[in-house]
C-alpha positions as CSV (number, residue, x, y, z in Angstrom):
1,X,-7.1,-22.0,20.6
2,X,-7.3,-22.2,16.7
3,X,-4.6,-21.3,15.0
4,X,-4.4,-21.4,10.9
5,X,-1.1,-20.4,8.6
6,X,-1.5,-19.3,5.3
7,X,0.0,-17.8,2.3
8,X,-2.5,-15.7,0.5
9,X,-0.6,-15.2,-2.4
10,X,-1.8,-10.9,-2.1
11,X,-5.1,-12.4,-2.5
12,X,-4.9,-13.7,-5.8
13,X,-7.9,-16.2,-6.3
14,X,-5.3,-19.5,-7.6
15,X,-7.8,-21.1,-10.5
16,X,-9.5,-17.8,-11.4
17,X,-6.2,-15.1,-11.3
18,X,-8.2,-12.6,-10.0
19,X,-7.6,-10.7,-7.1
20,X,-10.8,-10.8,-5.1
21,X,-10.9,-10.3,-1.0
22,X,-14.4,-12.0,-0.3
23,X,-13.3,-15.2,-1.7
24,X,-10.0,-15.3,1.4
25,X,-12.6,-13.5,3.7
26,X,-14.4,-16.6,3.4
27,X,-12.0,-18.9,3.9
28,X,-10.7,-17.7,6.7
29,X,-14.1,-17.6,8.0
30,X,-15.1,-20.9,7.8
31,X,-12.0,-22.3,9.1
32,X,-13.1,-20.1,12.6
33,X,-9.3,-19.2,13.5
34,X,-8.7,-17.7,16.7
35,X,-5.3,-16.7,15.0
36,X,-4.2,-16.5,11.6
37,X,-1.1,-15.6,10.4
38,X,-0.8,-14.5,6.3
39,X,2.2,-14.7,3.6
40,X,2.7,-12.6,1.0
41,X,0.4,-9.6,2.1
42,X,0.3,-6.3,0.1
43,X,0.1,-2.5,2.0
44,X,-1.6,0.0,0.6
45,X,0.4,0.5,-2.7
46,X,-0.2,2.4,-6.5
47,X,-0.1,-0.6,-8.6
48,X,-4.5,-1.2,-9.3
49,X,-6.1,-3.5,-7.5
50,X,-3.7,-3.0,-4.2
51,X,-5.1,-1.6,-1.1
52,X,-4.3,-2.4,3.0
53,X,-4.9,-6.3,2.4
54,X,-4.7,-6.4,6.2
55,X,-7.6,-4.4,7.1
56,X,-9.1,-5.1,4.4
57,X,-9.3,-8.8,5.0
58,X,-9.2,-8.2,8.8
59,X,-12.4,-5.8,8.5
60,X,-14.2,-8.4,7.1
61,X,-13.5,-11.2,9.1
62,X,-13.9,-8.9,12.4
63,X,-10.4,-9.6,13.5
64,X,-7.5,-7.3,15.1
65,X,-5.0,-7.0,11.7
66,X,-1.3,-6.2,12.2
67,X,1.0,-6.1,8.4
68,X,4.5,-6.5,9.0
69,X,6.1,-5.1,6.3
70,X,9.4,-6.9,5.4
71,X,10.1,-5.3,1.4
72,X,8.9,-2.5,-0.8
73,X,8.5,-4.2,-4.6
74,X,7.3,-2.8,-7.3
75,X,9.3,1.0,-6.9
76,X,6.8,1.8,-3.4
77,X,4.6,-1.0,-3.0
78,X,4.8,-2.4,0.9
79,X,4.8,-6.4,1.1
80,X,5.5,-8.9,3.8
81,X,3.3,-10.6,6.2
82,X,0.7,-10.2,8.5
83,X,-1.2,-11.4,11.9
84,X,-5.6,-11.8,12.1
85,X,-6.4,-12.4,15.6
86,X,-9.9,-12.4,17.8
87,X,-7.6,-11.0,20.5
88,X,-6.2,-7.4,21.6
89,X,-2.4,-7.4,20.9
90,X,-0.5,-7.5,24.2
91,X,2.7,-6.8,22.4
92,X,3.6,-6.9,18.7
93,X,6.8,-6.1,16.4
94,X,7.9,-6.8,13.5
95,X,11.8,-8.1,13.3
96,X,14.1,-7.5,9.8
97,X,15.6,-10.4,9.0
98,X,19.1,-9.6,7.7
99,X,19.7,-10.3,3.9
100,X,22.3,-12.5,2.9
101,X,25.4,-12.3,0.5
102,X,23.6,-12.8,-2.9
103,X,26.0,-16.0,-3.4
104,X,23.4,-18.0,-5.1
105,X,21.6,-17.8,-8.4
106,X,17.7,-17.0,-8.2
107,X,15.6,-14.9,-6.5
108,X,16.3,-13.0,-3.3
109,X,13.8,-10.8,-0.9
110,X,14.2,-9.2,1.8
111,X,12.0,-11.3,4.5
112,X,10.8,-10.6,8.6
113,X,9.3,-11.7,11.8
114,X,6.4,-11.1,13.2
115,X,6.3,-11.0,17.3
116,X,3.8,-11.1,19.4
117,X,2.4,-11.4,22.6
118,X,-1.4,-12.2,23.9
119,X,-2.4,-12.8,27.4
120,X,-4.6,-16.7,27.1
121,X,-6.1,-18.1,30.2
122,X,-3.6,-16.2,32.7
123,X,-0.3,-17.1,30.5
124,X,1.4,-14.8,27.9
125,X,2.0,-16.9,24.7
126,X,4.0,-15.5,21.6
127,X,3.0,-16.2,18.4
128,X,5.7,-15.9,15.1
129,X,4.5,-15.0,11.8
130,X,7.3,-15.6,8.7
131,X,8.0,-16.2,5.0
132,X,11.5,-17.7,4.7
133,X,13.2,-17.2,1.4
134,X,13.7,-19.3,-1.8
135,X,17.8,-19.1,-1.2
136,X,19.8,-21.1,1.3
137,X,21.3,-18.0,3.3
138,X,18.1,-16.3,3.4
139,X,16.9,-19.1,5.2
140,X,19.9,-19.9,6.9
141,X,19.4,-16.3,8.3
142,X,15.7,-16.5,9.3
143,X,16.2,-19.4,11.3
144,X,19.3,-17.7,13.1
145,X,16.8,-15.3,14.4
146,X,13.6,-17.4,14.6
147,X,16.4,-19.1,17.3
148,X,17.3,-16.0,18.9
149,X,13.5,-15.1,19.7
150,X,13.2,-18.3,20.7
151,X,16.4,-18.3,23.0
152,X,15.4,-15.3,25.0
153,X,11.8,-16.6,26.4
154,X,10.6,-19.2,27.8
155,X,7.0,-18.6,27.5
156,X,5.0,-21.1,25.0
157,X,5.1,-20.2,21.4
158,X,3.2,-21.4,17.7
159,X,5.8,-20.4,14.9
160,X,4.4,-20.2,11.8
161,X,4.2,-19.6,8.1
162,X,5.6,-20.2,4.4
163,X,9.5,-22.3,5.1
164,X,10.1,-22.7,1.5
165,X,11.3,-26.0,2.1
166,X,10.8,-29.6,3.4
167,X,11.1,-31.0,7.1
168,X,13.5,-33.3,6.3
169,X,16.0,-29.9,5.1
170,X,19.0,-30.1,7.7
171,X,19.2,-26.2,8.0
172,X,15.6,-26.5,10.0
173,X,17.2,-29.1,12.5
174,X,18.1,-26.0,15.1
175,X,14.3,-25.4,14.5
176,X,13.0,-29.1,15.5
177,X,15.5,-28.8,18.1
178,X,13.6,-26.0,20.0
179,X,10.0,-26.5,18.8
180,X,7.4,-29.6,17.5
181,X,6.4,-29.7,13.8
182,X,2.6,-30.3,14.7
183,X,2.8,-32.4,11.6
184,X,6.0,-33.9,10.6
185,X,5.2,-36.0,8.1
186,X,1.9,-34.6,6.9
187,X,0.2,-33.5,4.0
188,X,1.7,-31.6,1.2
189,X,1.0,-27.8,1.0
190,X,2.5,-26.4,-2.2
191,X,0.6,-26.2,-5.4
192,X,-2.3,-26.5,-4.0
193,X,-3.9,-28.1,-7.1
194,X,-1.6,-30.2,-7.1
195,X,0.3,-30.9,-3.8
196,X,4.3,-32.4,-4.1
197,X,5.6,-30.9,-1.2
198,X,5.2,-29.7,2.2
199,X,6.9,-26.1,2.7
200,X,3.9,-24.5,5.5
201,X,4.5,-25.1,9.1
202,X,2.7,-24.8,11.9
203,X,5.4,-25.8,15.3
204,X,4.9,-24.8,19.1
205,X,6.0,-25.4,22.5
206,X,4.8,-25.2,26.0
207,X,1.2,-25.6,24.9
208,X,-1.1,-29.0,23.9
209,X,-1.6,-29.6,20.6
210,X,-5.1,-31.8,20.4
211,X,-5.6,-31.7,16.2
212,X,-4.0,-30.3,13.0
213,X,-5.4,-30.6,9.4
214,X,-4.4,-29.3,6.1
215,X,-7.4,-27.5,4.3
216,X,-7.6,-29.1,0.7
217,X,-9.1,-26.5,-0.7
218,X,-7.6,-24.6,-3.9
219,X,-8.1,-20.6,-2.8
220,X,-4.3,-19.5,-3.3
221,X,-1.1,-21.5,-4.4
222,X,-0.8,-23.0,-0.9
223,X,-3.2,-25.2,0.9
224,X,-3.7,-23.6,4.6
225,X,-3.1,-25.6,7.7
226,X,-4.8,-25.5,10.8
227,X,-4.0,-26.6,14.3
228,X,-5.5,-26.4,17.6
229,X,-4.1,-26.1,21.4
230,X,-5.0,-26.1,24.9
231,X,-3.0,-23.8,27.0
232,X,-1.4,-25.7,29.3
């Protein structure tokens, strides 16, 4: 099972700021995901240039798509996150995470989860899609139900997405608690012309991870990672 996390930036091509779907078709493509799970996703909105980014990117890699809207920006235009995959959803949701008291200065947005379910080899597996925020208590909130998902199974799960911080943060601890960073200490992510940090994660449980790799290759602001795993 190949599993990639990336944040697409709504499709915006990083070096040439253009928004152009055949570039990130490709990328995706020859990374061969089984799953991939996408950041910063545009719905169908009225601003030019915005269209279902899911199906639109999903159409052209072949893939199921699922958009799990977590905002409305721009007075009506849907944004949040979304899930590619080879395979027929078993289940799938997507879960509001609350916003916080707006206690901080900077930039707040409403963020979510998406859950899901697929049936591999015989075992149901979950897979989590998120985009944490760029404030403490927005992230302070996603992990508190990130936790609460991952408190009420006990089926194998891959978590991943945008964190919007480092691994050494202490408010991921309850995370590293539950779940293994399937590279700790690896490369950077974030710019991705420039790397100085690692904010994308890829974790899991109950499965075998046999390889992870960041991509270097500047599509959007983030480099993409990519892990695989053996049900186990």
């Amino acid at each position: 099972m190949r599993v990639m996390t990336f944040n697409i930036q709504h499709a915006l091509d990083y070096k040439r700021q253009v928004i152009d779907y055949d570039f990130f078709i490709k990328a995706i493509a020859e990374q061969n995901p089984d799953f991939c799970g996408l950041n910063e996703v545009r719905g169908k909105g009225w601003m030019k240039g915005y269209t279902n980014q899911t199906k639109k990117i999903a159409d052209g890699l072949g893939y199921n798509g699922y958009f799990g809207k977590a905002v409305n920006l721009d007075f009506g235009n849907p944004f949040g996150n979304a899930l590619l995959s080879r395979y027929s959803f078993k289940s799938i949701e997507t879960i509001a995470i609350p916003d916080p008291p707006k206690t901080e200065n900077g930039y707040y947005e409403t963020r979510c989860v998406i859950k899901a379910v697929f049936e591999l080899e015989g075992k149901d597996v979950m897979i989590l899609v998120t985009h944490m925020g760029l404030m403490l208590g927005e992230r302070l909130n996603a992990i508190k139900v990130v936790c609460d998902i991952l408190d009420s199974t006990d089926m194998p799960v891959i978590l991943m997405g945008d964190f919007n911080n480092t691994p050494d943060a202490e408010e991921f601890r309850p995370i590293y608690e539950r779940l293994t960073d399937t590279d700790r200490t690896g490369d950077y992510t974030f710019p991705s012309d420039k790397p100085v940090k690692k904010i994308d994660y890829i974790f899991y449980r109950g499965l075998e991870c046999t390889k992870v790799e960041t991509v270097n290759k500047v599509v959007s602001d983030h480099l993409p990672i990519v892990a695989e795993f053996n049900v186990i």
